[in-house]
C-alpha positions in Angstrom: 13.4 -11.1 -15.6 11.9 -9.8 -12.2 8.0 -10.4 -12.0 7.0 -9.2 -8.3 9.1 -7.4 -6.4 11.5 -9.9 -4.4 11.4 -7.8 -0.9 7.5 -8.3 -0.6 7.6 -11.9 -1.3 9.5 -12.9 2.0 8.1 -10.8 4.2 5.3 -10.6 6.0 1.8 -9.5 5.4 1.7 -5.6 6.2 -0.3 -5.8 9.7 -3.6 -4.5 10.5 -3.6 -0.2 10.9 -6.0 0.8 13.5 -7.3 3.8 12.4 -9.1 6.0 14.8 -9.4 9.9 14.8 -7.3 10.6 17.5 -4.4 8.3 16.5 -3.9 9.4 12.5 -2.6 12.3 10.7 -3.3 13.1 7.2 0.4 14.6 5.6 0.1 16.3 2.2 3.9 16.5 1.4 5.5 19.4 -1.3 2.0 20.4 -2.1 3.5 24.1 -2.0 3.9 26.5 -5.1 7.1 25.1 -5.8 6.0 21.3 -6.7 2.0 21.8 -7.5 1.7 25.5 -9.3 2.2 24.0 -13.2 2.4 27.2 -14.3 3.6 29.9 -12.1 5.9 27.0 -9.8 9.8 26.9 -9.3 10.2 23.9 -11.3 7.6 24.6 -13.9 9.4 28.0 -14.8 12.6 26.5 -14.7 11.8 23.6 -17.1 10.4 26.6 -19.5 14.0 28.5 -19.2 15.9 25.6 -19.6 13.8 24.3 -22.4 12.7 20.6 -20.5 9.0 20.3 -21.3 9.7 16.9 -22.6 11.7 15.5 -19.5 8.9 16.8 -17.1 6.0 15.9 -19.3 5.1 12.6 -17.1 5.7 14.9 -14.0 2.9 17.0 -14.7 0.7 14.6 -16.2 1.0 12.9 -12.7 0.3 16.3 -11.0 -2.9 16.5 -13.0 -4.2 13.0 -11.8 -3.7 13.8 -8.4 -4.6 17.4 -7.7 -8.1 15.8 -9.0 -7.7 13.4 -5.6 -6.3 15.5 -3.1 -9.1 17.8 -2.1 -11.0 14.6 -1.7 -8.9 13.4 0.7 -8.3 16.4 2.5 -11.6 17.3 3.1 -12.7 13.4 4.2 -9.8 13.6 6.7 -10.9 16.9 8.4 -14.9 15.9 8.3 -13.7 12.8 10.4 -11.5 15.2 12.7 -8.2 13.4 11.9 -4.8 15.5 11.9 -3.8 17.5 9.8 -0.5 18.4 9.2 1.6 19.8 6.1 5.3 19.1 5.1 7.3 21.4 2.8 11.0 21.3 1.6 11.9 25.0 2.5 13.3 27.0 5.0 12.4 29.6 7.5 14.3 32.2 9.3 17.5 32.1 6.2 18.1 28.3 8.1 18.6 27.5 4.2 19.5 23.3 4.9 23.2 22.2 3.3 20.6 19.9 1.0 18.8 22.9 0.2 22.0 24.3 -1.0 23.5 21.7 -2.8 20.7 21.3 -4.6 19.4 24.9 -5.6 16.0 24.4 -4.2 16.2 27.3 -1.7 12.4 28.4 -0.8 11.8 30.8 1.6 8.4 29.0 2.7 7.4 32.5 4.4 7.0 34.2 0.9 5.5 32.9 -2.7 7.1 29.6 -2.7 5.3 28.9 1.0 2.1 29.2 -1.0 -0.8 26.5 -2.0 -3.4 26.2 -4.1 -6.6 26.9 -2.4 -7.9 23.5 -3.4 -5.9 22.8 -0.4 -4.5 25.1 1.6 -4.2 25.0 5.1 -6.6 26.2 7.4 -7.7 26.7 11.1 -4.0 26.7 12.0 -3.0 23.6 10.5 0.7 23.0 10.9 2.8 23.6 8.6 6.7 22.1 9.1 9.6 23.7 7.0 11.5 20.3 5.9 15.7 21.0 5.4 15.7 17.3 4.1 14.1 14.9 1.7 12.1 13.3 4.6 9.3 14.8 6.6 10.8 13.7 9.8 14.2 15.7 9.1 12.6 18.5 11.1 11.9 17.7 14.4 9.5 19.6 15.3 7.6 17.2 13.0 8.6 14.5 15.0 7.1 16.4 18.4 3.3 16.5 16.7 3.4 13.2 16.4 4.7 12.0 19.5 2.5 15.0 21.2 -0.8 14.1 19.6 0.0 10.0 20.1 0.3 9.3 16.5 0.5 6.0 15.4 -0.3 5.7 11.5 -0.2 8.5 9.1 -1.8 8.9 5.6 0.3 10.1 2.9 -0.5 12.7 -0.1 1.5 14.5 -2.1 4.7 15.4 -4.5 7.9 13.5 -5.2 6.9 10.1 -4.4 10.0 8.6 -5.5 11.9 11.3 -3.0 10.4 12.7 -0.3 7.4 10.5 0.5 9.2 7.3 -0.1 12.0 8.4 2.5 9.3 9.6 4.9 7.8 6.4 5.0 10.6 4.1 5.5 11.3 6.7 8.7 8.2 6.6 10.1 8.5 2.3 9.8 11.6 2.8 11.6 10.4 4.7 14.6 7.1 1.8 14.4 4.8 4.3 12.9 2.5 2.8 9.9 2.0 4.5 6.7 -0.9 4.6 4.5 0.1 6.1 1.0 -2.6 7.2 -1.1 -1.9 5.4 -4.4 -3.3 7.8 -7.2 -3.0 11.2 -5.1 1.1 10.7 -4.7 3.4 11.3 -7.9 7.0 10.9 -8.5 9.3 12.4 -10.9 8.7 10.1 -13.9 6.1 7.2 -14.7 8.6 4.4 -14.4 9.4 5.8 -10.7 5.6 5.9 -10.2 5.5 2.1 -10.9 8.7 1.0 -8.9 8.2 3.0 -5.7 4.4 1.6 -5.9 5.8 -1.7 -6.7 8.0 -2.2 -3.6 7.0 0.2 -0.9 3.9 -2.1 0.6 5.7 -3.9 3.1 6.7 -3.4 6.9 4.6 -1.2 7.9 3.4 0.5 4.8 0.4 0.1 2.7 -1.0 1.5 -0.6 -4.9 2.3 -1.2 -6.3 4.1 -4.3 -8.6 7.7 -3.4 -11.6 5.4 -3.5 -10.6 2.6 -1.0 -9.4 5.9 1.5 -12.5 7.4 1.2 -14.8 4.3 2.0 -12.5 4.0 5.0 -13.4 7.4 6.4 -16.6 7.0 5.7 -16.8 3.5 7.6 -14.7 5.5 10.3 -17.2 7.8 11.0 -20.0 5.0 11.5 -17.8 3.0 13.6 -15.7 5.2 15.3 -12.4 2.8 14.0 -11.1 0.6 11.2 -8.8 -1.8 10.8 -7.3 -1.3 7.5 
C-alpha cells in the first residue's frame, strides 16, 4: 500500500518563489460559464439532459468550496498590482481546436459561454486567452504575456484541476516557470482526483498553499515589497 506519494520523496525540496509584483501573474483557469455557472453552464445542463446529477455531485460540491475563495484571491492579487491574466478552453474566430472537436466542448468564448460570474469577471482589460488545448500554454499568445511582462512564477485558480491546471503546471516547470496552486480555490472532476493531483503535484517547481496562507502572503508582499514563499 502506497502512503506518500513516491515522486516527492526523492526529489528535492520545491525551491524558494520570489514573489514580487512585477514578476507574478495570478491565472484563474475555466472560470467561464461553461465550468462555474452550476445552473445555467454547458456541463451543468448537460448533466441535467443526460440524467448525471449523481456522477457530477462531487464536481459541484468542489465548485461551491472554491467560488467562496476565488474572489479573495482575485481581489488580493489586483490590490498588490500583480498580473492578471485569464485562461479559457474555447475558441475565437470558428478556430474550433481538433481537441475541441473530439471532445464536444466547442465554446465560442465571444458569446454566452465566454461569460463569468461577476464575482470575478475580468476587468480593466485584463487578458483573456482562448485555450484550443487542455493546458494554458497551448495558445501562444499566452506564452508572449509572460515572456513580455518577465514572468517568472504564476498563481493558479480555477476549474479542472485534474485537466487543465495540472497540465499547465507541469508546462510552465518545463519552460523554468514556478507555480503556486491555490489548494482549496482549484477543483477537479471528482474528490479522489482532488486528493491525487494534490497529493503529487508539489514538486519541481510547484507548490500548494490553502486561500489563507496566499492571502498572508500578499499581505506580507505589500509591507515588504517581496516574499520568498
Amino acid at each position: 500500500m502506497v502512503l506518500r506519494h513516491p515522486l516527492t520523496l526523492i526529489t528535492k525540496e520545491t525551491r524558494p518563489l520570489h514573489i514580487k509584483s512585477g514578476n507574478t501573474c495570478l491565472l484563474l483557469q475555466d472560470l467561464h460559464s461553461p465550468f462555474s455557472d452550476p445552473k445555467s453552464g454547458w456541463i451543468a445542463t448537460r448533466v441535467r439532459k443526460k440524467i448525471l446529477s449523481a456522477e457530477f455531485s462531487e464536481y459541484f460540491y468542489l465548485l461551491d468550496l472554491i467560488s467562496k475563495n476565488i474572489p479573495q484571491v482575485l481581489e488580493a492579487c489586483r490590490e498588490q498590482g500583480l498580473h492578471i491574466a485569464f485562461s479559457s478552453l474555447g475558441y475565437r474566430n470558428d478556430e474550433v481546436s481538433d481537441l475541441q472537436q473530439a471532445t464536444g466542448w466547442s465554446w465560442d468564448l465571444d458569446g454566452e459561454d465566454g461569460t463569468y460570474p461577476i464575482s470575478w469577471r475580468p476587468i480593466n482589460n485584463e487578458p483573456i486567452f482562448s485555450k484550443p488545448g487542455w493546458s494554458a500554454t497551448s495558445n501562444p499568445e499566452f506564452l508572449k504575456f509572460l515572456d513580455g511582462n518577465g514572468i517568472s512564477n504564476v498563481l493558479i485558480i480555477g476549474c479542472m484541476l485534474d485537466y487543465g491546471i495540472s497540465q499547465t503546471s507541469l508546462d510552465l516547470s518545463d519552460m523554468g516557470i514556478s507555480s503556486l496552486l491555490v489548494a482549496d480555490a482549484v477543483a477537479a472532476l471528482t474528490r479522489t482526483s482532488q486528493d491525487y493531483v494534490s497529493g503529487n503535484i508539489a514538486h519541481g517547481l510547484i507548490k500548494l498553499r490553502t486561500t489563507a496562507e496566499v492571502l498572508g502572503i500578499l499581505e506580507r508582499l505589500g509591507i515588504e515589497g517581496e516574499v520568498l514563499v
